[in-house]
BAZAPA-43244 format. One record per residue (C-alpha): residue in three letters; residue number from 1; x, y, z. Coordinates in steps of 0.05 Angstrom, whole numbers, plus 5000, padded with zeros to 4 digits. Each point is the difference from the previous one (the first is absolute). Layout:
<bapa resn="ALA" resi="NUM" east="X" north="Y" up="Z"/>
...
% end
This chain:
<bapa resn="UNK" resi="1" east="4922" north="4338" up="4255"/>
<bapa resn="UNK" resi="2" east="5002" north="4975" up="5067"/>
<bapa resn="UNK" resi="3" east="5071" north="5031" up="5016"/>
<bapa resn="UNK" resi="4" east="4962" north="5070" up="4973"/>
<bapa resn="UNK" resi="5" east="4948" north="4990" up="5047"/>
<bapa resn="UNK" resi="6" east="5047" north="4985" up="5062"/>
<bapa resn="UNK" resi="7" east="5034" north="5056" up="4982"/>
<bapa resn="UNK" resi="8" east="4933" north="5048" up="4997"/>
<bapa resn="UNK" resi="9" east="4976" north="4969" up="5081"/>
<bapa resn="UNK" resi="10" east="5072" north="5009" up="5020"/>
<bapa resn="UNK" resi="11" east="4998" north="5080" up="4972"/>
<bapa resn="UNK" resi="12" east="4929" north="5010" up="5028"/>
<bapa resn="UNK" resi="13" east="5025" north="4975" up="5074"/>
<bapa resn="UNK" resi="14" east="5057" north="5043" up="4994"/>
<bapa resn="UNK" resi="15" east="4962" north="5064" up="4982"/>
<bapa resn="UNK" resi="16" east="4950" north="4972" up="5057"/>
<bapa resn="UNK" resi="17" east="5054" north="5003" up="5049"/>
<bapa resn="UNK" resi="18" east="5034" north="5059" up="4993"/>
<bapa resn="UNK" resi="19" east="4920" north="5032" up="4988"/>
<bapa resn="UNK" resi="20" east="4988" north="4980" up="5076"/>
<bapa resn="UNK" resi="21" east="5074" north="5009" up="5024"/>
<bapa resn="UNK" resi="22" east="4995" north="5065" up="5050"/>
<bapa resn="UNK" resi="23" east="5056" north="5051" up="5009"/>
<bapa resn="UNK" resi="24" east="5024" north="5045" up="5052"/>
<bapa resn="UNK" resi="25" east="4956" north="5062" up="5000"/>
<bapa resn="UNK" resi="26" east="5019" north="5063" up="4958"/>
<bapa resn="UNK" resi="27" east="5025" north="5063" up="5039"/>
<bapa resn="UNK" resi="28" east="4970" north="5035" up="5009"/>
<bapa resn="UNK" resi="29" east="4946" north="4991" up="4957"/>
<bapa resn="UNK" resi="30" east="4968" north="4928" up="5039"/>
<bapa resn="UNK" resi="31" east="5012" north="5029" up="5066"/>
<bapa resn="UNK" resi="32" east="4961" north="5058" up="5044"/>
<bapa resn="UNK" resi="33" east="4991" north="5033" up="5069"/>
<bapa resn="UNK" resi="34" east="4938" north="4995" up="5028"/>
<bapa resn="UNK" resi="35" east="4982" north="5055" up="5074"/>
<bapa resn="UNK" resi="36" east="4927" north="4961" up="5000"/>
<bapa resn="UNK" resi="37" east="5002" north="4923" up="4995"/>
<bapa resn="UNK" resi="38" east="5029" north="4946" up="4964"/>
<bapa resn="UNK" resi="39" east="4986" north="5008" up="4923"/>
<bapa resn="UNK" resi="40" east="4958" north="4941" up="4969"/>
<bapa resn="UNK" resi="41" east="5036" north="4963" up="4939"/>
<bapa resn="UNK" resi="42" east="5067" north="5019" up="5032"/>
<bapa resn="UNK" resi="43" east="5040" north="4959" up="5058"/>
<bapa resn="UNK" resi="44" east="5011" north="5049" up="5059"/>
<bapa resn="UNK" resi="45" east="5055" north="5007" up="5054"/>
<bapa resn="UNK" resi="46" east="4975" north="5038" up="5066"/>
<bapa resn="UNK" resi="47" east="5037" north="5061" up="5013"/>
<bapa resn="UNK" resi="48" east="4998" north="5022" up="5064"/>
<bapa resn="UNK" resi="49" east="5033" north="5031" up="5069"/>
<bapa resn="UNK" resi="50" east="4974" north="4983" up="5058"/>
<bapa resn="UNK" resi="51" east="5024" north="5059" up="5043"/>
<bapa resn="UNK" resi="52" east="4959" north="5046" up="4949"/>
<bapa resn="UNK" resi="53" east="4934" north="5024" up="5048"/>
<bapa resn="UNK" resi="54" east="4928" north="5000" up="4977"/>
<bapa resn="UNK" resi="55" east="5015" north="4945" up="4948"/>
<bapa resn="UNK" resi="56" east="5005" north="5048" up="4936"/>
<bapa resn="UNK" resi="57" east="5049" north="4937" up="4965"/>
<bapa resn="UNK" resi="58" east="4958" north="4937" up="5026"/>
<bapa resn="UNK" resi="59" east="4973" north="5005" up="4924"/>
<bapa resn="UNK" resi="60" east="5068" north="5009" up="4969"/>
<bapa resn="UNK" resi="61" east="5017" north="4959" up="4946"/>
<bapa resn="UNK" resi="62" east="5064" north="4987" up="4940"/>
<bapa resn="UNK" resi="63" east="4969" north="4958" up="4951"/>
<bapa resn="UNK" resi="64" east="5021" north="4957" up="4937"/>
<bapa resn="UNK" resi="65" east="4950" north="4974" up="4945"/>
<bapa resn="UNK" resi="66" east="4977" north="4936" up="5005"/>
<bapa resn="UNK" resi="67" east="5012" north="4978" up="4938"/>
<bapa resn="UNK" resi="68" east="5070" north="4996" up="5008"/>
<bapa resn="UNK" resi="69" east="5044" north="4967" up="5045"/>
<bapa resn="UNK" resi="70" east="5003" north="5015" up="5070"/>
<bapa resn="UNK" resi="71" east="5066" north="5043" up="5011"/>
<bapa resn="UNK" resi="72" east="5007" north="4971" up="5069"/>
<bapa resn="UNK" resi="73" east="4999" north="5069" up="5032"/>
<bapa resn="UNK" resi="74" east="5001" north="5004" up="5085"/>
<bapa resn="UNK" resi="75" east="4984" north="5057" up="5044"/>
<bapa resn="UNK" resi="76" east="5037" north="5016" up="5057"/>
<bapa resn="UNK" resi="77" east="4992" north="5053" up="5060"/>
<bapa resn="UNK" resi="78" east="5054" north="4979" up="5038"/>
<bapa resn="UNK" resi="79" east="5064" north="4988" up="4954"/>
<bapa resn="UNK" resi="80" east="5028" north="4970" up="4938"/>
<bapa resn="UNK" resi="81" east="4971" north="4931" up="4987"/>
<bapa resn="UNK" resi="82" east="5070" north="4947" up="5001"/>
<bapa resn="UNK" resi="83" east="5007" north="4971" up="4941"/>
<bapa resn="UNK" resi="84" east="4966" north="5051" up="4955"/>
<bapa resn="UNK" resi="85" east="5016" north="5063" up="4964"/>
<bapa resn="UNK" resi="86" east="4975" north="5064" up="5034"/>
<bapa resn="UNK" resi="87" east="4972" north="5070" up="4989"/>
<bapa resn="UNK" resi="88" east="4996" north="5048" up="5066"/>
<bapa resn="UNK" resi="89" east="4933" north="5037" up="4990"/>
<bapa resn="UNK" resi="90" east="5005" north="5052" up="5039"/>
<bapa resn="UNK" resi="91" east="4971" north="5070" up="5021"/>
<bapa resn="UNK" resi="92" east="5048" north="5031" up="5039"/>
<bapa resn="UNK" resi="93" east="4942" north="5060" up="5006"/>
<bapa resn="UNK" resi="94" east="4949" north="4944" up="5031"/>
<bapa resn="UNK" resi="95" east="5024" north="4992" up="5081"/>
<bapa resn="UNK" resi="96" east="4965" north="4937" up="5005"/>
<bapa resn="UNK" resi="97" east="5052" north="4950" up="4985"/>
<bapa resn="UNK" resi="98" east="5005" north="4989" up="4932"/>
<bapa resn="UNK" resi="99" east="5082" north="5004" up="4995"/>
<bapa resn="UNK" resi="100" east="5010" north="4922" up="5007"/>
<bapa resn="UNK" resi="101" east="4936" north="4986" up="4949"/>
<bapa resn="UNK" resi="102" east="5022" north="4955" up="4939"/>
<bapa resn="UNK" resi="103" east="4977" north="4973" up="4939"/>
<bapa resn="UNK" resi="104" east="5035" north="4934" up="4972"/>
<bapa resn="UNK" resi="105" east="5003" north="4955" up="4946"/>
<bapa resn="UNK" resi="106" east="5036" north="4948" up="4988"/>
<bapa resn="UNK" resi="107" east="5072" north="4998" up="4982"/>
<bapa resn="UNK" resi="108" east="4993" north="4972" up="4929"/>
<bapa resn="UNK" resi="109" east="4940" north="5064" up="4984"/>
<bapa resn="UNK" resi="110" east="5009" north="5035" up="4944"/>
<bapa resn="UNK" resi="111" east="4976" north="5064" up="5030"/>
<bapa resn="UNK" resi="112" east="5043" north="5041" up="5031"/>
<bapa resn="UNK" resi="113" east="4958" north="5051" up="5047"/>
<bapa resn="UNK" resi="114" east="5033" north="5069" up="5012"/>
<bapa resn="UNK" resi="115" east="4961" north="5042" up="5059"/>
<bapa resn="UNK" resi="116" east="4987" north="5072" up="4993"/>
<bapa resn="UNK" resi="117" east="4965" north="5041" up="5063"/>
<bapa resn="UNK" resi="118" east="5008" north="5063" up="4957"/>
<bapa resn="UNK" resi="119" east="4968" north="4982" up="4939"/>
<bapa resn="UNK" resi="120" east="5011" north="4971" up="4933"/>
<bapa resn="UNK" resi="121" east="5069" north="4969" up="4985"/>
<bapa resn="UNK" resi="122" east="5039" north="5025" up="4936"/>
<bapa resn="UNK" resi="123" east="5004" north="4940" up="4948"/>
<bapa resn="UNK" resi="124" east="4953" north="4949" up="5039"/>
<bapa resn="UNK" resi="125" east="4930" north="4988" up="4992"/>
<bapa resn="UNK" resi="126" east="4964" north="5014" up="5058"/>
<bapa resn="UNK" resi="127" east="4938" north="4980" up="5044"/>
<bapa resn="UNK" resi="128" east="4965" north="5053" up="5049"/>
<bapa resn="UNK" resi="129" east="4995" north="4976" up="5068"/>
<bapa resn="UNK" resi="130" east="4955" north="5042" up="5031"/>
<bapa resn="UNK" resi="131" east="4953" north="4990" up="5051"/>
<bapa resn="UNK" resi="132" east="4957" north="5074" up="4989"/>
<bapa resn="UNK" resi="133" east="4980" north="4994" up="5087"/>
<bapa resn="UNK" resi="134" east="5078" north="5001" up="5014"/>
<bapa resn="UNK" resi="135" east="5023" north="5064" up="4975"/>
<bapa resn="UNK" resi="136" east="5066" north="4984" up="5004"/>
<bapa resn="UNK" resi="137" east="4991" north="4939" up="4944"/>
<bapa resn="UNK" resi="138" east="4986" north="5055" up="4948"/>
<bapa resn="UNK" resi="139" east="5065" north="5001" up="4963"/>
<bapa resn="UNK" resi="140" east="5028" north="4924" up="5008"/>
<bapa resn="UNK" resi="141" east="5017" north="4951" up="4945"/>
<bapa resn="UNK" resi="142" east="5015" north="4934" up="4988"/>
<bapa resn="UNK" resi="143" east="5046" north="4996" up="4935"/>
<bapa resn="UNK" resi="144" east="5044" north="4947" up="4957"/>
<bapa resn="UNK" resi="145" east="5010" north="4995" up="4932"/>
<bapa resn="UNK" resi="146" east="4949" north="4985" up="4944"/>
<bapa resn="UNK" resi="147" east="5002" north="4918" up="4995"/>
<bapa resn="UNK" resi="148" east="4970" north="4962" up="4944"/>
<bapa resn="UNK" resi="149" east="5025" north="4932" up="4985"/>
<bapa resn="UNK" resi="150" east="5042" north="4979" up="4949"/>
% end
């Protein structure tokens, strides 16, 4: 009796554990691009360039749920971030600098972002970044292959 009841806590903490154990957010389904503010119940990265005028991407922002783990994602304006695995997000239509704009994630990510500045990209699934003030933004895409964990 008592080795049946060890064996019931030990299957309960189990199932408790992996009940409470996050994972790596869904593509593209736990992620979303947001022109007007962060996004509440999701963890947001700032997109931005600074040499953009009149401050259309101030409220730019690549979010993941919250309810997952953080992918470790980094913005950068100025060049690849060492040590990480970059995308080049850029808009060779937009003259305000955004050829050396990169997103990263770490090295060990399982998402594997693909760039498109002329819309959707064949095979991937794909997120709109568009900022509607910036008419060149209309057509631009973030993409990577559909990840669900195993």
């Amino acid at each position: 009796m008592v080795t049946a009841t060890v064996s019931m806590i030990m299957v309960a903490m189990v199932t408790l554990v992996t009940m409470v154990t996050a994972y790596p957010p869904l593509w593209p389904k736990d992620f979303v691009f947001s022109y007007a503010g962060k996004v509440a119940g999701y963890r947001c990265l700032q997109i931005r360039e600074p040499a953009e005028p009149g401050g259309a991407w101030n409220d730019n922002y690549f979010c993941s749920a919250s309810y997952a783990d953080d992918p470790g994602m980094r913005w950068s304006y100025a060049r690849p971030i060492s040590g990480m695995r970059c995308t080049l997000t850029n808009e060779p239509g937009d003259p305000h600098h955004w050829g050396d704009n990169y997103l990263c994630v770490p090295h060990s990510s399982p998402y594997h972002f693909r760039w498109s500045y002329t819309g959707k990209v064949g095979g991937y699934e794909c997120i709109s970044w568009n900022e509607p003030s910036d008419y060149h933004w209309r057509d631009n895409y973030l993409c990577a292959k559909p990840f669900i964990p195993s």
